[in-house]
C-alpha positions as CSV (number, residue, x, y, z in Angstrom):
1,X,22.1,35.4,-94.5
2,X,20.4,35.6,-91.3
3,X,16.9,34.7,-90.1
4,X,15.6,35.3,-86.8
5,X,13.3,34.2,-84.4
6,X,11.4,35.4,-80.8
7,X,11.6,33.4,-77.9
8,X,11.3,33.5,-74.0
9,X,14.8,33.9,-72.0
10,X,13.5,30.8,-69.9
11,X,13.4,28.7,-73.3
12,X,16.8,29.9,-74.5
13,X,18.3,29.2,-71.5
14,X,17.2,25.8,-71.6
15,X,17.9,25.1,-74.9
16,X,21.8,26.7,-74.4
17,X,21.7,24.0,-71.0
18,X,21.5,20.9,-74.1
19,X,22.7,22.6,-76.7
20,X,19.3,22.3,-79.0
21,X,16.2,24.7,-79.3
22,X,13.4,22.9,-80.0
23,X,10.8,25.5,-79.4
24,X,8.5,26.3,-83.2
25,X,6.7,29.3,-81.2
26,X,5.2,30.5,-78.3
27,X,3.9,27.5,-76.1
28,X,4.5,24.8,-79.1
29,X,7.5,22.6,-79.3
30,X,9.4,21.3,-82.9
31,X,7.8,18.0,-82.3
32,X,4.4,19.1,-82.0
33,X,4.2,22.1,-85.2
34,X,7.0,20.1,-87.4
35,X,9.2,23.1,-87.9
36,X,10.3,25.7,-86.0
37,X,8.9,29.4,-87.1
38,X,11.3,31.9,-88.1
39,X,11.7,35.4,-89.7
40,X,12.9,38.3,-91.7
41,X,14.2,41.1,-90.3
42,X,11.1,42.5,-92.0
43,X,8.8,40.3,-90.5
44,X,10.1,39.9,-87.1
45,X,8.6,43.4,-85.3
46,X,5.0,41.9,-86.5
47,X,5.3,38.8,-85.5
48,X,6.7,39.5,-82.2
49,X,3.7,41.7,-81.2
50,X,1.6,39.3,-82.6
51,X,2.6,36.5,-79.9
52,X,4.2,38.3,-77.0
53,X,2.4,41.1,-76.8
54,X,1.5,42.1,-73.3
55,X,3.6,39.4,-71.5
56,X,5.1,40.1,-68.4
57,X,8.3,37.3,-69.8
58,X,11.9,38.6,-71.2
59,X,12.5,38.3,-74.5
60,X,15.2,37.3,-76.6
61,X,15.6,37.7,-80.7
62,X,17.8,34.7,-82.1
63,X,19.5,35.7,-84.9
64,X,20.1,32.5,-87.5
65,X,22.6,31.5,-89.2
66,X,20.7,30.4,-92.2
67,X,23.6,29.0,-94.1
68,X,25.4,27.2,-91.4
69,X,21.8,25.5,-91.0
70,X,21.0,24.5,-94.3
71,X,24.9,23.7,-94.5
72,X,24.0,20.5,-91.5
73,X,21.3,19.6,-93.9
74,X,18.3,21.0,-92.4
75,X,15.5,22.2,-94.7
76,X,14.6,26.2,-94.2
77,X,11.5,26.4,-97.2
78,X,9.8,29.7,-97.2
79,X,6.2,28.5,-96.6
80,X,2.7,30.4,-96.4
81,X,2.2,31.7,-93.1
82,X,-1.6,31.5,-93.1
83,X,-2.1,34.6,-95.3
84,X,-0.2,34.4,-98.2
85,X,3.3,35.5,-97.3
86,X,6.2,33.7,-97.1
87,X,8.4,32.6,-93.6
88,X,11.3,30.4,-93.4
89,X,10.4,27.5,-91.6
90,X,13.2,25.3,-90.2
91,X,12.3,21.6,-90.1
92,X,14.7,20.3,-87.5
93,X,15.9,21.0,-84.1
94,X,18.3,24.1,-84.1
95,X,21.8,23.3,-83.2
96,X,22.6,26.1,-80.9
97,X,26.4,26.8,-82.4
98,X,23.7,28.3,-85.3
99,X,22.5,31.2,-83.3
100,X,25.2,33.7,-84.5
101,X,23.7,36.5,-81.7
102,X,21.3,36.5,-78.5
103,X,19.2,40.1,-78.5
104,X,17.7,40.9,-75.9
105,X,14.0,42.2,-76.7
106,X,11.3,44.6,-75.4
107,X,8.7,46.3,-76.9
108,X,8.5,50.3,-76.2
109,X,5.7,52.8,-75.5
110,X,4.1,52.1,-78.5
111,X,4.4,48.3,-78.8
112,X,6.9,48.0,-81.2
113,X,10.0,45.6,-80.5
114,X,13.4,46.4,-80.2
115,X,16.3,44.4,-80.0
């Protein structure tokens, strides 16, 4: 099954330079949320718009290989986000051999994202 999650070009990069992402979201590192945030396909269009919208950075879509995560032993819960509905939240730095495909990501006229 695969999970996914937004992110900046500039952090993938980095993280593919170590070979560990350690960003949870949008200006907040693993270390300083707990988890990284991650999401449905379902979810992902939302939550996209909800951080990035209007920024001027490229985008990427990380699509998870849940499995091969929980597989190394690292928790994926689906937790409240806030509002009562569930995201998978991965409590541990994400091995980069995980990321089974890098999308590249925009959002169109009418601020929706595609990847």
């Amino acid at each position: 099954m695969a999970i996914f999650h937004v992110t900046t070009w500039a952090d993938w990069e980095a993280a593919e330079a170590v070979g560990s992402y350690r960003m949870s979201t949008k200006g907040a590192t693993l270390d300083e949320v707990g988890f990284i945030h991650a999401s449905s396909a379902e979810q992902l269009p939302r939550v996209a718009a909800f951080l990035y919208a209007g920024t001027d950075e490229q985008l990427v879509v990380l699509e998870l290989d849940d499995d091969g995560i929980r597989g190394s032993g690292i928790r994926i819960p689906w937790e409240d986000g806030g509002d009562g509905e569930l995201f998978p939240h991965i409590y541990g730095a994400l091995d980069t051999r995980f990321v089974m495909a890098v999308h590249p990501a925009e959002f169109d006229a009418d601020g929706v994202l595609r990847y």
